[in-house]
C-alpha positions, 0 to 999 in steps of 0.5 A: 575294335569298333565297340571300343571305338564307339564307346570312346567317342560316345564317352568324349562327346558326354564329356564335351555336353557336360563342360559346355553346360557347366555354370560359370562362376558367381559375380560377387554380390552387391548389398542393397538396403532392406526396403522398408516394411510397409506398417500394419493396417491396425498399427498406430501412426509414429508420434510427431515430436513435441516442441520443448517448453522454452520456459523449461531452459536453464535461461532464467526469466526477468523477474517483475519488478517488486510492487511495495506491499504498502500504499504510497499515499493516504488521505484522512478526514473526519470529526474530532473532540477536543477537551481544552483550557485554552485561557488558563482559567482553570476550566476546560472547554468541550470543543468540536471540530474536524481534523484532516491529514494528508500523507507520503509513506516513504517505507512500510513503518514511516509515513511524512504528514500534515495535519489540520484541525479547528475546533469550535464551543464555548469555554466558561471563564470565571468572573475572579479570573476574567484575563485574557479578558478585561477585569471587572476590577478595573472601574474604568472598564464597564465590561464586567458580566454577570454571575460566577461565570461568563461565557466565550465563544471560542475557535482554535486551530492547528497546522501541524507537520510530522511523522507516523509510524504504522505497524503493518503485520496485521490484516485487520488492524493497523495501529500507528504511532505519530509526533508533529510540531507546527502552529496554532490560533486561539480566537475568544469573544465575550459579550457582557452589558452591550459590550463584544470583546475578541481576544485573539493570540497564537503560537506552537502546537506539538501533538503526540499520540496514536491510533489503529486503522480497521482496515475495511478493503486494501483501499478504505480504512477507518481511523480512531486515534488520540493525542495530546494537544499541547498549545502555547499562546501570548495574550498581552495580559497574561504573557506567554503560556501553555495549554495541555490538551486532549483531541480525539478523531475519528474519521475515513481513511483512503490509500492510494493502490498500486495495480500488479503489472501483468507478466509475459507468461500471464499473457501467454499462459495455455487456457485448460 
């Protein structure tokens, strides 16, 4: 009875050991953010963001103002030849002279101009044929020179306006087309037995022809032309005629250029 007793008791008290070491229930867990790992020794640093180009954006950026591919103004001087009969005495005179223009393009194929010239030489007049000059004819007049021809010095000039008309597709050449009206002035003097006589008269002057522009550098040029010269004069003996003429000139040319405005981006363009 005592075995058995102790056996129980022994038996109760492994059992009370055993609840009282029983664990107690689990609290339900937390998760917590994985630390970040810390980057190898040999590993490349993260790269910093670039910064867009703001050039790259759909925004369109102002365009520059369109500079004309043609120079605004342009100066012309030199020498010129003109081949004349300005007396109508069936003899033309080789004059030299200067010819002169200033002009005002107002597009690419027009240009506005005034022109200038004066020439100076001596014309031949024939004895038979002396008018504007006094006749020998006439026996109150002691102005009859000798020989078939007498000799007059001669000057004429023109102020003339008008319009050219370059072609401008070449690099090298620029011919040109022009047309101008204006007025003109003839002065003739003669001398024969001691006796100076000046016949002077004016009147229009019209000029048609052209030329081409060999172009040296976009500011210098220089210019060949040829054009016909008409003049109209009124000398009181001989009433109101014409002349056809021929001039030739050749001379510089200097065009006024346009400086390209330098643009934002060129400012701020990155150096390689």
């Amino acid at each position: 009875m005592r075995k058995c007793l102790g056996v129980w008791i022994a038996g109760a008290a492994l059992c009370v050991m055993s609840w009282a070491q029983a664990p107690a229930p689990a609290a339900p867990s937390v998760p917590t953010p994985p630390s970040p790992a810390a980057p190898a020794p040999d590993a490349p640093l993260p790269a910093a963001p670039v910064p867009q180009d703001s050039s790259s954006s759909s925004v369109p950026m102002p365009h520059p103002p369109v500079v004309p591919k043609f120079p605004r103004f342009e100066l012309f001087g030199g020498y010129s030849f003109a081949q004349a009969g300005l007396f109508n005495a069936g003899h033309w005179a080789d004059l030299n002279g200067w010819n002169a223009s200033f002009g005002i393009n107002a597009a690419s194929w027009l240009g506005l101009v005034v022109d200038g010239s004066e020439y100076f030489g001596t014309s031949k007049i024939p004895t038979t044929v002396q008018a504007p000059f006094p006749n020998c004819g006439n026996q109150s007049n002691s102005f009859c020179p000798p020989g078939p021809l007498f000799s007059v010095g001669t000057r004429q000039y023109n102020i003339l306006f008008g319009a050219q008309f370059p072609y401008r597709k070449y690099e090298r050449w620029t011919p040109f087309g022009e047309l101008m009206y204006g007025h003109g002035g003839v002065r003739g003097e003669a001398v024969a037995n001691g006796l100076d006589d000046v016949e002077i008269s004016s009147g229009r002057s019209l000029v048609a022809g052209g030329g081409a522009d060999h172009n040296i550098s976009e500011r210098f040029a220089v210019r060949f032309k040829a054009d016909y010269l008409q003049t109209a004069t009124a000398f009181p003996s001989l009433g109101k005629k014409k002349q056809d003429n021929l001039r030739l000139s050749v001379g510089i040319v200097i065009r006024s250029v346009r400086k390209k405005k330098r643009r934002l981006e060129d400012e701020t363009e990155p150096t390689p």
